[in-house]
VOBAVEX-200460 format. One record per residue: residue number from 1; residue in three letters; x, y, z of N, C-alpha, C, O in turn. Coordinates in pm, 1 decimal. Layout:
<sites>
<site NUM, 'ALA', <X, Y, Z>, <X, Y, Z>, <X, Y, Z>, <X, Y, Z>>,
...
</sites>
This chain:
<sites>
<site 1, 'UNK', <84.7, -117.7, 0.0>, <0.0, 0.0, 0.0>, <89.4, 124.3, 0.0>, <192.0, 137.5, 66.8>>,
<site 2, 'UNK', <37.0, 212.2, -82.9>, <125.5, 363.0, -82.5>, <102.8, 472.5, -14.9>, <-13.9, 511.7, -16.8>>,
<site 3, 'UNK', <191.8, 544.3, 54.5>, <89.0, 658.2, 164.7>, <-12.8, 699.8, 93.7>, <-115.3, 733.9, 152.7>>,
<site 4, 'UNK', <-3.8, 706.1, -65.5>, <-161.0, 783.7, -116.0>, <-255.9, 696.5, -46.0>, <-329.7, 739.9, 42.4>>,
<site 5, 'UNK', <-255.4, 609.8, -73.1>, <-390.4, 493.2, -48.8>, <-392.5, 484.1, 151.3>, <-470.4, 415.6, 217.6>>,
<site 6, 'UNK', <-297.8, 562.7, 197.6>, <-286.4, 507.9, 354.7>, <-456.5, 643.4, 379.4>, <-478.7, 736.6, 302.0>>,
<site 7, 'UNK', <-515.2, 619.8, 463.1>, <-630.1, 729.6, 468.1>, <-634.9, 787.6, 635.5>, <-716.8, 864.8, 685.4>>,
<site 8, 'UNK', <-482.5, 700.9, 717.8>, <-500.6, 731.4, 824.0>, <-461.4, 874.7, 828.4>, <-411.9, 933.0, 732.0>>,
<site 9, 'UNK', <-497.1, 956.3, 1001.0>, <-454.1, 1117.9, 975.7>, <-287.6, 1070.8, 1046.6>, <-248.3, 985.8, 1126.5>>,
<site 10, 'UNK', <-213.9, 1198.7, 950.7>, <-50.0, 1181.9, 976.7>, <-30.8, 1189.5, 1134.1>, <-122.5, 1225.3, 1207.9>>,
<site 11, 'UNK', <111.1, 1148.5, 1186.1>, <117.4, 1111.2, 1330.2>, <147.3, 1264.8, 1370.3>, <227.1, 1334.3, 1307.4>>,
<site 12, 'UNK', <96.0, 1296.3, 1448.6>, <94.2, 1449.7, 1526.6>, <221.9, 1550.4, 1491.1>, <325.1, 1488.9, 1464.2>>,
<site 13, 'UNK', <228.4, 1651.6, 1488.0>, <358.0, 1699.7, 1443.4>, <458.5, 1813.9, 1541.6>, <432.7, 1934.2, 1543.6>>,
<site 14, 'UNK', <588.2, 1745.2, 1629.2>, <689.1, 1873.6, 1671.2>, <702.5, 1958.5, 1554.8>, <726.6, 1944.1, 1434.9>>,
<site 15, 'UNK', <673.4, 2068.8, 1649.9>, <769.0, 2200.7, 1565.9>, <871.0, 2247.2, 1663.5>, <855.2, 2254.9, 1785.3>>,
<site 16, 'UNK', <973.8, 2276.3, 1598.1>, <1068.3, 2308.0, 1665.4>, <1139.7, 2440.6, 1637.5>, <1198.9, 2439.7, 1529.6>>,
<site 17, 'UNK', <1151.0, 2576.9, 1721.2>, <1121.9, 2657.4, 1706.9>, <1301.6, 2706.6, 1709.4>, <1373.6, 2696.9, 1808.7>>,
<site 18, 'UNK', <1338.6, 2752.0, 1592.0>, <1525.1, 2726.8, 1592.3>, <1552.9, 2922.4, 1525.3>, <1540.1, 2962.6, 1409.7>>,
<site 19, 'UNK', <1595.0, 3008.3, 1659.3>, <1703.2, 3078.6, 1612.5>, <1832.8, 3093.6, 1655.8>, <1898.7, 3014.8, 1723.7>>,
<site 20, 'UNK', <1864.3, 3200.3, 1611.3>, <2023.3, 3198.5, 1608.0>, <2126.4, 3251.2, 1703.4>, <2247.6, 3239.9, 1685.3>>,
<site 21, 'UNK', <2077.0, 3302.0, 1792.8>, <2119.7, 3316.3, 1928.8>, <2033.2, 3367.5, 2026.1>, <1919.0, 3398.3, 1992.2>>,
<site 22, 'UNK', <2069.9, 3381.1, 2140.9>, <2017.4, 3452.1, 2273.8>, <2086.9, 3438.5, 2367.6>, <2120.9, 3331.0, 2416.9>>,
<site 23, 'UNK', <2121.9, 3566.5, 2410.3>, <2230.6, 3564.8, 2575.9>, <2166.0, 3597.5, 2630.5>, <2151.3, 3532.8, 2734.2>>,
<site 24, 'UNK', <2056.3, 3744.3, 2607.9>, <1986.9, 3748.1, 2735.6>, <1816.9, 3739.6, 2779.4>, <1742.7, 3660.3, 2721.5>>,
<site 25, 'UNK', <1787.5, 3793.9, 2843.7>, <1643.0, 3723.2, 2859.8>, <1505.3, 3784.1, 2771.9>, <1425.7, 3704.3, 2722.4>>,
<site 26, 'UNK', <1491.8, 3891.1, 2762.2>, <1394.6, 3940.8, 2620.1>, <1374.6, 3793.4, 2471.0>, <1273.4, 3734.3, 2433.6>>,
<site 27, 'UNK', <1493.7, 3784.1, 2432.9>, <1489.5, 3680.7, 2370.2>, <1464.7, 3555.9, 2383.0>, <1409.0, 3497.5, 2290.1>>,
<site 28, 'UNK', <1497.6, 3492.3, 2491.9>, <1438.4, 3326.3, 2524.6>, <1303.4, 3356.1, 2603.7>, <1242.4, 3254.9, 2638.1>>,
<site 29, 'UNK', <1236.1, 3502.0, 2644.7>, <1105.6, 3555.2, 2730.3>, <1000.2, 3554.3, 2579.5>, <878.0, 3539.7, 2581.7>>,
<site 30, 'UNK', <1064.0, 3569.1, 2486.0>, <1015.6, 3541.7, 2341.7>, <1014.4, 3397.3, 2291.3>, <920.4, 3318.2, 2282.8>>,
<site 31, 'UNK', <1136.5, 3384.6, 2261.9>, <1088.3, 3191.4, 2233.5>, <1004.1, 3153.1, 2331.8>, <910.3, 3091.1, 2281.6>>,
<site 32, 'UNK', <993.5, 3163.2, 2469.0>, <868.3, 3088.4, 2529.4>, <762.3, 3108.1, 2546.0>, <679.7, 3043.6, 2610.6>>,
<site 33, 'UNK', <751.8, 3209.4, 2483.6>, <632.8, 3296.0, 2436.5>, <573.1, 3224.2, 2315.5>, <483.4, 3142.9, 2337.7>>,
<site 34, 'UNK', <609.2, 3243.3, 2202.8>, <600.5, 3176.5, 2088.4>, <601.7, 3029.1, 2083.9>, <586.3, 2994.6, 1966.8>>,
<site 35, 'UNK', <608.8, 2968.7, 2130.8>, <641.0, 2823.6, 2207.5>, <524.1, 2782.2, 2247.9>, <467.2, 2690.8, 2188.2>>,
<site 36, 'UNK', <463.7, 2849.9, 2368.2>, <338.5, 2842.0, 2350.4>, <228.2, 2829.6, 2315.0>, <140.4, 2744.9, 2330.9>>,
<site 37, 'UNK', <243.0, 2975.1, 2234.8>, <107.1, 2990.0, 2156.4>, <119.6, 2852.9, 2055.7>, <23.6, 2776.4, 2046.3>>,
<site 38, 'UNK', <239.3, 2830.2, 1985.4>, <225.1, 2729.5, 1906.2>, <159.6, 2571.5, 1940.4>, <71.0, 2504.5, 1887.3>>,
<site 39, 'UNK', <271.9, 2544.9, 2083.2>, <184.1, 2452.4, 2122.3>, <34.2, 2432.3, 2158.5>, <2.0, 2334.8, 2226.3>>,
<site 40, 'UNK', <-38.5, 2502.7, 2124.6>, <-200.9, 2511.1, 2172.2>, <-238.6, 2488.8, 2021.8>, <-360.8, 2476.3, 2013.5>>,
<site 41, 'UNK', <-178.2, 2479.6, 1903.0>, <-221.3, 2485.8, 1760.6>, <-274.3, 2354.8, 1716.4>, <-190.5, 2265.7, 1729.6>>,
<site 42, 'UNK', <-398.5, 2312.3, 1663.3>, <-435.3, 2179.6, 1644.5>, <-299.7, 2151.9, 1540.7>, <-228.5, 2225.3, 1472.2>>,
<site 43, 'UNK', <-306.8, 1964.5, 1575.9>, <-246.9, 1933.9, 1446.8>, <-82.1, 1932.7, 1558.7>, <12.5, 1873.0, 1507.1>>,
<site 44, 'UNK', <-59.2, 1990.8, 1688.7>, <98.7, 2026.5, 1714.7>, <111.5, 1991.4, 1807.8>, <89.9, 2068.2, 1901.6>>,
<site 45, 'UNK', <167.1, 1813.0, 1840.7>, <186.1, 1733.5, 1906.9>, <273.2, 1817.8, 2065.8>, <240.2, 1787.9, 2180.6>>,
<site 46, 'UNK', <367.7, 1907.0, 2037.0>, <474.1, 1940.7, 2097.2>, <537.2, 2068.4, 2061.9>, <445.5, 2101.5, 1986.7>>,
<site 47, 'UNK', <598.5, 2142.8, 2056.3>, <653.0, 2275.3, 2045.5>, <793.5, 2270.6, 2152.6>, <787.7, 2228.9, 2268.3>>,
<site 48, 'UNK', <891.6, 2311.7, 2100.3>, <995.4, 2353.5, 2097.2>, <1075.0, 2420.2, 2073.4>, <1081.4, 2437.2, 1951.7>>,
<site 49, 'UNK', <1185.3, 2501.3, 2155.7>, <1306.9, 2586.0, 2078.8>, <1416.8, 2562.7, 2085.3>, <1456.2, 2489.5, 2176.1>>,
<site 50, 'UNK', <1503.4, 2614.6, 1994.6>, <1652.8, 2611.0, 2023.5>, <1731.3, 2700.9, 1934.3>, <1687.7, 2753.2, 1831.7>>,
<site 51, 'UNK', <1870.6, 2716.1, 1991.2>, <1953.6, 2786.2, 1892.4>, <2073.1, 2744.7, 1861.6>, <2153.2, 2677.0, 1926.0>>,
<site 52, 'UNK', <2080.7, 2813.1, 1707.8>, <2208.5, 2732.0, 1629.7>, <2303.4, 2784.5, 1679.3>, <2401.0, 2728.9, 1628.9>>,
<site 53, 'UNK', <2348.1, 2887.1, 1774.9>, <2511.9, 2963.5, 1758.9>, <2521.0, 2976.3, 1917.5>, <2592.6, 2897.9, 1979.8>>,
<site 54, 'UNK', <2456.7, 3063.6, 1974.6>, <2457.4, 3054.5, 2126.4>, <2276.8, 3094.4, 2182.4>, <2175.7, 3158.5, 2154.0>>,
<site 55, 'UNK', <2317.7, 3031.0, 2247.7>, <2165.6, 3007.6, 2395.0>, <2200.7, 2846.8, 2430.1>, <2294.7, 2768.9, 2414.5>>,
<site 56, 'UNK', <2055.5, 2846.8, 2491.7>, <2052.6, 2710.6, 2564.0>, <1866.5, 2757.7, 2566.8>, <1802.5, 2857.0, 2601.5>>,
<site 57, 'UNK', <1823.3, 2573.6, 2487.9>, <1920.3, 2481.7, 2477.6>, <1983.8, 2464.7, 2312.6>, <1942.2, 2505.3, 2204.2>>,
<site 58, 'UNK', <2045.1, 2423.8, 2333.4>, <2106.5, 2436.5, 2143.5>, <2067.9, 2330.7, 2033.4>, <2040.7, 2212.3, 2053.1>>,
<site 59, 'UNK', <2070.1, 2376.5, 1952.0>, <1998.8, 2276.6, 1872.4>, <2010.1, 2124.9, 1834.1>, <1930.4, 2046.2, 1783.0>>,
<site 60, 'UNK', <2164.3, 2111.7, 1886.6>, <2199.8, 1956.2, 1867.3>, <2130.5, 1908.5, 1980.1>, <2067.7, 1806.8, 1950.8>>,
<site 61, 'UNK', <2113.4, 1952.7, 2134.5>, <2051.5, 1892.9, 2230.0>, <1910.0, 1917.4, 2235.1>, <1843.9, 1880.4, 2332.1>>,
<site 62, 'UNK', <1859.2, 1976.9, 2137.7>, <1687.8, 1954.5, 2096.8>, <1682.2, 1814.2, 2040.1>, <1638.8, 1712.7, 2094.5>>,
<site 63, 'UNK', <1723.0, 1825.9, 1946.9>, <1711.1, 1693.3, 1850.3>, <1741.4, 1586.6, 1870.9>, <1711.1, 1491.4, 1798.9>>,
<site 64, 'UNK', <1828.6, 1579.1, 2006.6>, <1871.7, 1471.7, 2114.5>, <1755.6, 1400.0, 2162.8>, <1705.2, 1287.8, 2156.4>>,
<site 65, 'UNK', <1734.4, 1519.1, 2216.5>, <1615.2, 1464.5, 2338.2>, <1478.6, 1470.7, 2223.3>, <1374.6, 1447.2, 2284.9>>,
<site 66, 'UNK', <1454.7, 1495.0, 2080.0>, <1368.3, 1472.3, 2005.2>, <1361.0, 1325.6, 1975.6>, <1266.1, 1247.3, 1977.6>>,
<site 67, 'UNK', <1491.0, 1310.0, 1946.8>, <1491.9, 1142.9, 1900.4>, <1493.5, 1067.8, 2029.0>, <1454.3, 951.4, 2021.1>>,
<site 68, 'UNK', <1517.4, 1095.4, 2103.3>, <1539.0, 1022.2, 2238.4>, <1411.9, 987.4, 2272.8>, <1388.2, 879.6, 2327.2>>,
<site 69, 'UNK', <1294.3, 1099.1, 2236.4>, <1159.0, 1089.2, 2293.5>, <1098.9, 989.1, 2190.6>, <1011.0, 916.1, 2236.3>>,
<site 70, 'UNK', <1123.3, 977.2, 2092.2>, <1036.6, 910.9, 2004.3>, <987.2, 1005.8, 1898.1>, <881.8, 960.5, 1853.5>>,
<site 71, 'UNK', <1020.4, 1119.5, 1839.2>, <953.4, 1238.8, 1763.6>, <977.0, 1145.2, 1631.3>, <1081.6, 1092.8, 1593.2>>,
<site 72, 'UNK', <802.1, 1139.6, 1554.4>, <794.8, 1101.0, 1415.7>, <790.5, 1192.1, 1305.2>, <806.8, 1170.3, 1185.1>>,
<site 73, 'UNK', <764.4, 1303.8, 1370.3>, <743.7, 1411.9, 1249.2>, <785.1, 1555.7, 1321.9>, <745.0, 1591.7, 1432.6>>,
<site 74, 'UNK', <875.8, 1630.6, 1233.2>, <931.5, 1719.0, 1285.7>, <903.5, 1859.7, 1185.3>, <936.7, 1846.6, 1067.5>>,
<site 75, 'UNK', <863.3, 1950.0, 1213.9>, <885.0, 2073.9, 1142.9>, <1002.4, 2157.8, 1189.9>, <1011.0, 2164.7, 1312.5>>,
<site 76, 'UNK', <1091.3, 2220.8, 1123.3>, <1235.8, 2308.6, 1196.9>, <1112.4, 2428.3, 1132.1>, <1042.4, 2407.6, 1032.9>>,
<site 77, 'UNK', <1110.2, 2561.0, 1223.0>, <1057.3, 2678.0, 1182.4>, <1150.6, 2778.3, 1214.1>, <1181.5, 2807.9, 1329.5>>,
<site 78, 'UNK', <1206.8, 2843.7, 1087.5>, <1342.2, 2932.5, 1102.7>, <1265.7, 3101.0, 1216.0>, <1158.1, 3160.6, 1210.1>>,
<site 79, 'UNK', <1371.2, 3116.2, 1290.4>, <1271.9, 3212.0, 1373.7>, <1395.5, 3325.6, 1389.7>, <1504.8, 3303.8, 1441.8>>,
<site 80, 'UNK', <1352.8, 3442.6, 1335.5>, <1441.8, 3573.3, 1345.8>, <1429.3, 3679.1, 1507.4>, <1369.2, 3786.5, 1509.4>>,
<site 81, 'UNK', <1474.7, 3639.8, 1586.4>, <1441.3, 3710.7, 1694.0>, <1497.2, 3818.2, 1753.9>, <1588.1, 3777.5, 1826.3>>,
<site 82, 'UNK', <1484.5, 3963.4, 1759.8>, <1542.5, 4061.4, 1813.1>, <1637.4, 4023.4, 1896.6>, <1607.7, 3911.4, 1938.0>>,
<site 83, 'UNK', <1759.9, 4069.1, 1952.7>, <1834.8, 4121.2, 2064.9>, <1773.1, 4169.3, 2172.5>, <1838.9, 4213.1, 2266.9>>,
</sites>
């Protein structure tokens, strides 16, 4: 059988909410902000952030603990966040 022909609904979906730094708190007071609201979105198993250059937690240890959990379906959502 081919996913066309599969008619089940797809398995729930992480988004994972990835910019490019944050040292101080305005910015991660924003990702968890946004984090939020997302997670309340039908259809969005989980919600998450991280960053590629500096913050915490960083993006290799998202995707850690993504696969670690069992995550089947992942969206990366590129996120531009003020200083």
């Amino acid at each position: 059988m081919s996913r066309a022909d599969d008619t089940s609904p797809p398995a729930p979906v992480t988004v994972l909410l990835l910019a490019r730094s944050a040292i101080t708190a305005p910015p991660l007071k924003e990702m968890e902000r946004l984090r939020g609201l997302l997670a309340t979105r039908p259809g969005v198993h989980e919600a998450v952030f991280a960053f590629s250059e500096q913050g915490s937690p960083s993006l290799r240890h998202a995707l850690d603990q993504l696969i670690a959990s069992g995550c089947e379906r992942l969206v990366i959502l590129p996120m531009l966040i003020p200083a």
